[in-house]
VMD Tcl script that draws the C-alpha trace (Angstrom):
set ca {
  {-2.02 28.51 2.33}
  {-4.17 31.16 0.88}
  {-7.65 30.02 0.01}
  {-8.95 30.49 -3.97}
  {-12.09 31.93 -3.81}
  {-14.12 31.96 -6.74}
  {-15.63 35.96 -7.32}
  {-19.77 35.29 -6.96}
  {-19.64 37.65 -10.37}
  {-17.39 35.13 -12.33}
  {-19.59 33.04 -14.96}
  {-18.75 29.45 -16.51}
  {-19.42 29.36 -20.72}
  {-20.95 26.06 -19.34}
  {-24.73 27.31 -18.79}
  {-25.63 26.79 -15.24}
  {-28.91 27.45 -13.22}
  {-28.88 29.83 -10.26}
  {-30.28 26.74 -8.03}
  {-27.47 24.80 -9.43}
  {-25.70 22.94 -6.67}
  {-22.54 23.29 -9.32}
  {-22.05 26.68 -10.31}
  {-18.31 27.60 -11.44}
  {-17.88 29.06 -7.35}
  {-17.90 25.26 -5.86}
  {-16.05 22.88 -8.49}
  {-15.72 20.35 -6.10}
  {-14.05 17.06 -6.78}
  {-15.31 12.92 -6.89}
  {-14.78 9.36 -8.99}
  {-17.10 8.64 -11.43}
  {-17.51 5.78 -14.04}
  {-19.15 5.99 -17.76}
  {-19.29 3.79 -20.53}
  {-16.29 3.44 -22.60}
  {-14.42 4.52 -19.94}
  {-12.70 3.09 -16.53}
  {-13.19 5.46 -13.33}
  {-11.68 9.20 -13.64}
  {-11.09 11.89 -11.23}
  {-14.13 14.08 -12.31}
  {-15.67 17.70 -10.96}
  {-19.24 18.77 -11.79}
  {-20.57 21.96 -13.47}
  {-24.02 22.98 -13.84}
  {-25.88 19.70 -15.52}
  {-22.60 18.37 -16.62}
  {-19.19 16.21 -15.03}
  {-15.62 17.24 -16.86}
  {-13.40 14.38 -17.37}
  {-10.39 15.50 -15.76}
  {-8.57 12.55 -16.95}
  {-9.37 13.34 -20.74}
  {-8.43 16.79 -20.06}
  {-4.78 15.59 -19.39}
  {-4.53 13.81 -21.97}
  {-5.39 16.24 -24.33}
  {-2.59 18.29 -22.47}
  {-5.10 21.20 -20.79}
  {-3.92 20.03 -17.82}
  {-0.38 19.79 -17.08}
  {0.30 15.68 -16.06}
  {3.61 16.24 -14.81}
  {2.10 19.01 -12.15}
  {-0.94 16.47 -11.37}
  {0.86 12.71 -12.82}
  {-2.44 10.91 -11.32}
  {-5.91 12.55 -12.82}
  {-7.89 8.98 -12.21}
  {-8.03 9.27 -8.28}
  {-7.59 11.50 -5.65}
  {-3.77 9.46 -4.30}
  {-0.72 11.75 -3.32}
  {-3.25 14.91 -3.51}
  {-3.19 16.78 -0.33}
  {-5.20 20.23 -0.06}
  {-2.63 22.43 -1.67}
  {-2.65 20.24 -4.74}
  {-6.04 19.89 -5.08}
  {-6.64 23.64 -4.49}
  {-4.33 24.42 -6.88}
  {-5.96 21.78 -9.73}
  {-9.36 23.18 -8.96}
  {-7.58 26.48 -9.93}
  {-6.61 24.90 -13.27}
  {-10.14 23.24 -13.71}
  {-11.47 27.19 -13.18}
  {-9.14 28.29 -15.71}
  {-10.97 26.24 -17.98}
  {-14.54 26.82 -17.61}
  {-14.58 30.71 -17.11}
  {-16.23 32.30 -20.16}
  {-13.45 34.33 -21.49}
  {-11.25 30.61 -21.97}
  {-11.80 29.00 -25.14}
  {-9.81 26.85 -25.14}
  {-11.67 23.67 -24.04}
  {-14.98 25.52 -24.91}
  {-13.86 26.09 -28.61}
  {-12.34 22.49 -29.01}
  {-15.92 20.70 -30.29}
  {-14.28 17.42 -30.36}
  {-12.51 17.41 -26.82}
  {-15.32 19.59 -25.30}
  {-18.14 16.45 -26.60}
  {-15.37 13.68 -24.88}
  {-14.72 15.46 -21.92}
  {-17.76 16.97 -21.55}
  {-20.00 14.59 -19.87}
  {-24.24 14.87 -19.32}
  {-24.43 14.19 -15.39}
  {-27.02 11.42 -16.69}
  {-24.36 9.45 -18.41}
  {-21.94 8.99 -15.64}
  {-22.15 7.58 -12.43}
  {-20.40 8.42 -9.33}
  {-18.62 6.51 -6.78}
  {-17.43 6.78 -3.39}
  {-15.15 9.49 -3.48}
  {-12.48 8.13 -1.23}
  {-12.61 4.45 -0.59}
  {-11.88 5.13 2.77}
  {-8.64 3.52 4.85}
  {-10.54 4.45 8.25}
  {-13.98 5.33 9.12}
  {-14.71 7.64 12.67}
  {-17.79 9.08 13.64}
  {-18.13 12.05 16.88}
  {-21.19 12.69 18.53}
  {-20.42 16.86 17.77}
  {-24.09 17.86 17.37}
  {-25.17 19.22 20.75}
  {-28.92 19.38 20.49}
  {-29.07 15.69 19.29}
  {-26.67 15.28 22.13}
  {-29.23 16.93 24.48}
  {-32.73 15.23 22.86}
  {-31.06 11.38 22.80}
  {-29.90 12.22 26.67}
  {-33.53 13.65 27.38}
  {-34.57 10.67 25.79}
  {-32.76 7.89 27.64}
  {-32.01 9.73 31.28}
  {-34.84 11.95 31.51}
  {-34.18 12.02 35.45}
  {-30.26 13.36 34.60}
  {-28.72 16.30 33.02}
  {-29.46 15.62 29.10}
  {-25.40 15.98 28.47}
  {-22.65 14.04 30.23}
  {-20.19 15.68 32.26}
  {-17.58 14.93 29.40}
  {-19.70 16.44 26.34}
  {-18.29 20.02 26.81}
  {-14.77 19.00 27.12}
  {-13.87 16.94 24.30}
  {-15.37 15.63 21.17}
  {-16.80 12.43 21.76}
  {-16.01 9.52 19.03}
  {-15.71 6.09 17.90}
  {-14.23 4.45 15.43}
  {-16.77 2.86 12.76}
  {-16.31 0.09 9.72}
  {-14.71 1.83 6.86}
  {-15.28 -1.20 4.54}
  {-19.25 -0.55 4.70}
  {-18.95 2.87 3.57}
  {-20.69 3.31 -0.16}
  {-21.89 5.62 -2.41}
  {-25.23 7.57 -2.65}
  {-27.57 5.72 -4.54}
  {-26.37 2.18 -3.36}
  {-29.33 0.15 -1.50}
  {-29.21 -0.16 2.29}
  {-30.12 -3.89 3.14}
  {-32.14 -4.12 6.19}
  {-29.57 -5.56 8.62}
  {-30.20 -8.29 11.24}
  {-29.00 -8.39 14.78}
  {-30.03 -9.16 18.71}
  {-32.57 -6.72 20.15}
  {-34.43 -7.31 23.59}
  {-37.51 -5.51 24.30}
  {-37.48 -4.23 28.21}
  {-39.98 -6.75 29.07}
  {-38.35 -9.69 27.29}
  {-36.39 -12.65 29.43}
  {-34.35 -12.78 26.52}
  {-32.42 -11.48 23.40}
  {-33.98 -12.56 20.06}
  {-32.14 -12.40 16.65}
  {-33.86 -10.85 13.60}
  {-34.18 -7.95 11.25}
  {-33.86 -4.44 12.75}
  {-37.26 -2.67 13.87}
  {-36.16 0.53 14.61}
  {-34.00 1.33 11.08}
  {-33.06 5.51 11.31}
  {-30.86 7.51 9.18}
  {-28.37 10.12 10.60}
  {-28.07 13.92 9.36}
  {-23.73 14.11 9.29}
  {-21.70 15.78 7.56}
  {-17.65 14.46 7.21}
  {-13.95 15.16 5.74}
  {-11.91 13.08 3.82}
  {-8.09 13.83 5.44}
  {-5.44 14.63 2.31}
  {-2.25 14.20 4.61}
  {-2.13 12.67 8.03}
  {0.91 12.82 11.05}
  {3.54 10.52 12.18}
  {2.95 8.50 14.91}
  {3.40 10.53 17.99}
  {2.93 13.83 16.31}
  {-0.05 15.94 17.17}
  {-2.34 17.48 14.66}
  {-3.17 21.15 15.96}
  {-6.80 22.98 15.69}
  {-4.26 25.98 13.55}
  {-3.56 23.63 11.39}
  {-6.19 20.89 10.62}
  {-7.90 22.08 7.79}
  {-4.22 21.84 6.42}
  {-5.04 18.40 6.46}
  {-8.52 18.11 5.10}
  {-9.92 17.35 1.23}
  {-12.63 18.72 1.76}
  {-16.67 17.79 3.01}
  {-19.01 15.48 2.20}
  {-22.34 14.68 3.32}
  {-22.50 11.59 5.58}
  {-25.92 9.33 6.31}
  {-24.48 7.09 9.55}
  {-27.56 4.59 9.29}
  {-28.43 3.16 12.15}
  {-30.40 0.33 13.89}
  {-31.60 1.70 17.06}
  {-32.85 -1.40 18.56}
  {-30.03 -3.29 18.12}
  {-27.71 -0.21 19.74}
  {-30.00 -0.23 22.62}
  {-28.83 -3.68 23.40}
  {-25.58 -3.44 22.48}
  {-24.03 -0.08 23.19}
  {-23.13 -0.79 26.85}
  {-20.57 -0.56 27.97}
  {-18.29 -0.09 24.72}
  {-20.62 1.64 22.44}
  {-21.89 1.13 18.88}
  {-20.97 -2.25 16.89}
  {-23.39 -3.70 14.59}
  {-26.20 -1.06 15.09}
  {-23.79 1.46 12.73}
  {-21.07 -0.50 10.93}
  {-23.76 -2.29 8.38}
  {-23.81 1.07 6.16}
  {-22.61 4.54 6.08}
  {-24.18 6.45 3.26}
  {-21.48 9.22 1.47}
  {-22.09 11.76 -1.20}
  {-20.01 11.61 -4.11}
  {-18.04 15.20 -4.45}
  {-15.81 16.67 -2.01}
  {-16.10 20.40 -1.70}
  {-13.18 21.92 -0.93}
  {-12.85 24.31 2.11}
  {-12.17 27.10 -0.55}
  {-15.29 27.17 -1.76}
  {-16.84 27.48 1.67}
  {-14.65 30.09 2.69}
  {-17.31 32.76 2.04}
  {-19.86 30.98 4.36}
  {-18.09 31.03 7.29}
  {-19.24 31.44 11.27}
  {-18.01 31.39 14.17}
  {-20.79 28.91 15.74}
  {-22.02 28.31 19.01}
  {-20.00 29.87 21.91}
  {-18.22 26.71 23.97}
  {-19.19 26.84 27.78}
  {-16.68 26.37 29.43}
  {-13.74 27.02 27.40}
  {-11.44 23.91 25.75}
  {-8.66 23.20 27.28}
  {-5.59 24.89 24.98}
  {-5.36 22.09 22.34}
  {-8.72 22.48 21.70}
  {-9.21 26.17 21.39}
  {-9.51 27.89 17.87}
  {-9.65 31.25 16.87}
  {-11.33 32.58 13.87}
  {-14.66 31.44 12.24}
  {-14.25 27.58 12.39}
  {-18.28 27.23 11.57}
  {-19.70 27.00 8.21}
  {-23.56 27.67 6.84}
  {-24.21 25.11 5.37}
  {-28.01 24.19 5.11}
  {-28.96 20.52 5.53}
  {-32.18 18.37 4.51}
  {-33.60 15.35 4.73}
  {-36.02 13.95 2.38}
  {-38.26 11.01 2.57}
  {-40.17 9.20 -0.02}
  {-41.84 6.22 0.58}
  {-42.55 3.64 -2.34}
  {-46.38 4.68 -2.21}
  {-45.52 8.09 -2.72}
  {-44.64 10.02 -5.88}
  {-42.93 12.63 -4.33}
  {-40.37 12.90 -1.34}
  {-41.50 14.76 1.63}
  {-39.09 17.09 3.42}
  {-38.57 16.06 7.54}
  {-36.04 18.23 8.39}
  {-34.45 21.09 8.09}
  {-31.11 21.51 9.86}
  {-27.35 23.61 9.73}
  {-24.23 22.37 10.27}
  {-23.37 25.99 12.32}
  {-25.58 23.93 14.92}
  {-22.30 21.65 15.85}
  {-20.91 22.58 19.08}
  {-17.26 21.21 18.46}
  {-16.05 22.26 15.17}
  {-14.61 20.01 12.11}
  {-10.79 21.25 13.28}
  {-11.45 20.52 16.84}
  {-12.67 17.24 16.21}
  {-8.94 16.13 14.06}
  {-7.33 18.08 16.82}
  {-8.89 15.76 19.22}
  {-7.99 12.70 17.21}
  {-4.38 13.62 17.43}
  {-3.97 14.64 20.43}
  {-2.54 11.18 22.39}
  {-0.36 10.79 19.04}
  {-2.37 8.62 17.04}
  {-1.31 9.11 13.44}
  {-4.32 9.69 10.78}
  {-3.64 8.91 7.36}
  {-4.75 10.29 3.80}
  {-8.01 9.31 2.39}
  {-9.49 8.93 6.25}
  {-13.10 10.27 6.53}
  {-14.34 11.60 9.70}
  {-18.59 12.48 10.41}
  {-19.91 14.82 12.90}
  {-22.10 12.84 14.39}
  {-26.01 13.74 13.62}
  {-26.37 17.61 13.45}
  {-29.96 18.53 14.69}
  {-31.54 21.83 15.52}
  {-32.94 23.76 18.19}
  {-36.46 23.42 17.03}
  {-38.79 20.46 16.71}
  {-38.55 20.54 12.40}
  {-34.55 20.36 12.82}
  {-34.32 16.95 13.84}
  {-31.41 15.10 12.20}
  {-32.60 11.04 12.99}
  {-35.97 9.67 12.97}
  {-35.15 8.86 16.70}
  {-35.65 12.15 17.46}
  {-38.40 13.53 14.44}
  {-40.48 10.91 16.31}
  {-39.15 11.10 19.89}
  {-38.25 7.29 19.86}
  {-40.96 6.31 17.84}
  {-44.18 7.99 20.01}
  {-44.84 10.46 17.72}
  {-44.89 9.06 13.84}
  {-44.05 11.52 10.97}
  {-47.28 11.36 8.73}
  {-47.01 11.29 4.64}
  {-49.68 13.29 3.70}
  {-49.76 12.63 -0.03}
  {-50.93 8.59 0.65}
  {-51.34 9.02 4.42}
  {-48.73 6.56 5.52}
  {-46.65 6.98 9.09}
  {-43.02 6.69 10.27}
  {-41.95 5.79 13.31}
  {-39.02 4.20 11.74}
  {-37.59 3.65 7.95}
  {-40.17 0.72 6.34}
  {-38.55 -1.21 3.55}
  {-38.58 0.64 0.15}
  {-38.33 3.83 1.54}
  {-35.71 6.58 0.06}
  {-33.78 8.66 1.93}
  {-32.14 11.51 0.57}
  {-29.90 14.30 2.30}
  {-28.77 17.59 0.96}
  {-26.46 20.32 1.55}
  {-25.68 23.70 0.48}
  {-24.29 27.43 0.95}
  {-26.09 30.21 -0.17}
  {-24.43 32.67 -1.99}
  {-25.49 35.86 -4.08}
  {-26.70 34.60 -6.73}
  {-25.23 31.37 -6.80}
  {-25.18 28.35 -4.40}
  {-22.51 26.04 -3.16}
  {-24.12 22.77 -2.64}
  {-22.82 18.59 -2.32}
  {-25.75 17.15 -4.37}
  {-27.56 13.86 -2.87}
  {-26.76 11.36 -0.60}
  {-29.63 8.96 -0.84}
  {-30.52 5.14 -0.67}
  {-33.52 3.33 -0.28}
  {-33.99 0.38 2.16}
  {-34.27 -3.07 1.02}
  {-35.57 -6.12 3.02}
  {-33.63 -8.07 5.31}
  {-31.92 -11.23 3.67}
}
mol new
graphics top color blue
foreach p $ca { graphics top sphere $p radius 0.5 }
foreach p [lrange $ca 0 end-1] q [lrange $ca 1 end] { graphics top cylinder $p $q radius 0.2 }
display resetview
């Protein structure tokens, strides 16, 4: 399948700001709801959300091509690709004929302000790797300082586990302080409680369009066959309870209380201009894990934190999601690769992508090396050594283009107290 790549020169008659994370290039895809109106399969330009929905109605888009325009069942990548090719049709400058249609243009038309997004995919499974080396290498620093920072198994497959999908919700939703069993080293006992230690998790993830029969592998060639598109993913986590816990099965309740998702899928055509080939793999994957191209993408990632004191959000982090080590194909490969089948509307995270430096750190865990070194709010003064109730946190994402910018808009919520 041949990717449709926007031209950074083409322009939408829908005005759009350079620093737009919606410019005509990304047209990416989510659910939203508005008054007067159920949910509808929506895409975002500029300031604005088109009503796909309305649009086939109105017969601008062809309902026997795409029969369901009020949710993303039945589409696989081709489809949507091809839709988002419709949807471009559309809002290039030279079409009138949704621009020149006042009536239609006002319904379908939405201000960003007057809808409000959902989870994109309700998904049917949730799974989460561990595919971001250097938080890899700072938690093992962390925990085995006396050891090599990476097991001997990190450079040979992508590590994973399978989360809650039912706890997965949109940005914006409030993250209730969850409760569970911690037990401090010098404790005789475990004690039950709210979570001390509450951290967020820089991911991002892909919603799967079309999975495999049972028994069938999915290869790294083909696996972005298979995928919607990305998403940005906040994993939050409670690290005192996964202290306890973890051993010897891994995480449980210190992850599946909440998994924060952004509400539009970009499609891998958009990013196909910001690809990279990433970090070279030492030693090589074994053959079903090898790829060949530029698996990577640029992608710049932030986290913001604003605490209920402070007027403003104040940036921790600055990351890139070239910095995972096993790639977004590798890790569906991997998945497939003893047969299990994966099915459509799946979403799969990377696992918390950190960078090299100290200002790159993708978890609080590691911004304030387990809590030893709090992040300071200079506007009121305040410090973090872990998320305090009615604090907002707020990811972004986005490619940089000439003159225009691919981006995923906000995953955020803001932490209420235990109940």
């Amino acid at each position: 399948m041949k990717p449709f790549v926007v031209p950074a020169t083409a322009r939408s008659w829908v005005e759009v700001s350079p620093d737009s994370d919606f410019p005509i290039q990304n047209l990416p895809f989510g659910v939203c709801t508005a008054k007067g109106r159920g949910e509808f399969l929506a895409v975002p330009i500029g300031d604005h959300v088109l009503d796909l929905l309305a649009l086939g109605e109105a017969g601008l888009i062809d309902e026997e091509d795409f029969p369901i325009l009020d949710s993303f069942i039945e589409l696989d990548r081709e489809g949507l690709g091809t839709l988002r090719q419709a949807v471009f049709e559309l809002l290039h400058d030279e079409n009138g004929a949704l621009r020149d249609n006042k009536k239609l243009r006002a319904h379908a038309l939405l201000p960003t302000a007057q809808v409000k997004p959902q989870v994109p995919i309700p998904p049917n499974a949730f799974v989460d790797f561990y595919s971001g080396i250097h938080h890899a290498s700072n938690v093992g620093r962390m925990f085995r300082p006396d050891q090599p920072p990476l097991l001997p198994n990190y450079r040979w497959l992508p590590i994973g586990y399978n989360g809650r999908a039912s706890s997965v919700v949109a940005s914006g939703t409030p993250i209730v302080r969850p409760k569970g069993q911690t037990k401090p080293p010098d404790a005789d006992a475990p004690t039950f409680g709210p979570t001390k230690a509450l951290d967020f998790e820089l991911e991002m993830g892909f919603y799967v369009g079309h999975g495999n029969e049972m028994g069938k592998r999915i290869t790294c060639s083909s696996a972005e066959e298979h995928m919607l598109g990305l998403v940005i993913v906040n994993d939050w986590s409670a690290r005192d309870v996964q202290t306890w816990e973890y051993q010897p099965l891994g995480p449980f309740l210190a992850k599946s209380f909440a998994t924060s998702v952004s509400p539009w899928i970009v499609t891998l055509d958009a990013l196909e201009p910001f690809r990279v080939e990433g970090m070279a793999q030492d030693p090589p994957p074994l053959p079903h894990l090898r790829h060949h191209g530029k698996p990577h993408f640029d992608v710049v990632l932030e986290v913001w934190l604003q605490t209920a004191k402070a007027k403003r959000p104040r940036r921790v982090a600055v990351s890139n999601m070239s910095h995972l080590y096993w790639s977004i194909s590798q890790q569906l490969a991997h998945q497939t690769s003893n047969g299990t089948p994966v099915e459509g509307g799946d979403l799969y995270a990377s696992g918390t992508i950190s960078g090299p430096t100290e200002d790159a750190c993708g978890s609080m865990l590691e911004a304030t090396w387990r809590g030893q070194r709090p992040i300071t709010v200079e506007e009121t003064g305040e410090t973090r050594s872990w998320l305090e109730d009615g604090d907002t946190l707020t990811l972004r994402a986005w490619a940089q283009g000439d003159g225009f910018r691919v981006g995923f808009g906000e995953c955020s919520g803001t932490v209420k107290p235990a109940v």
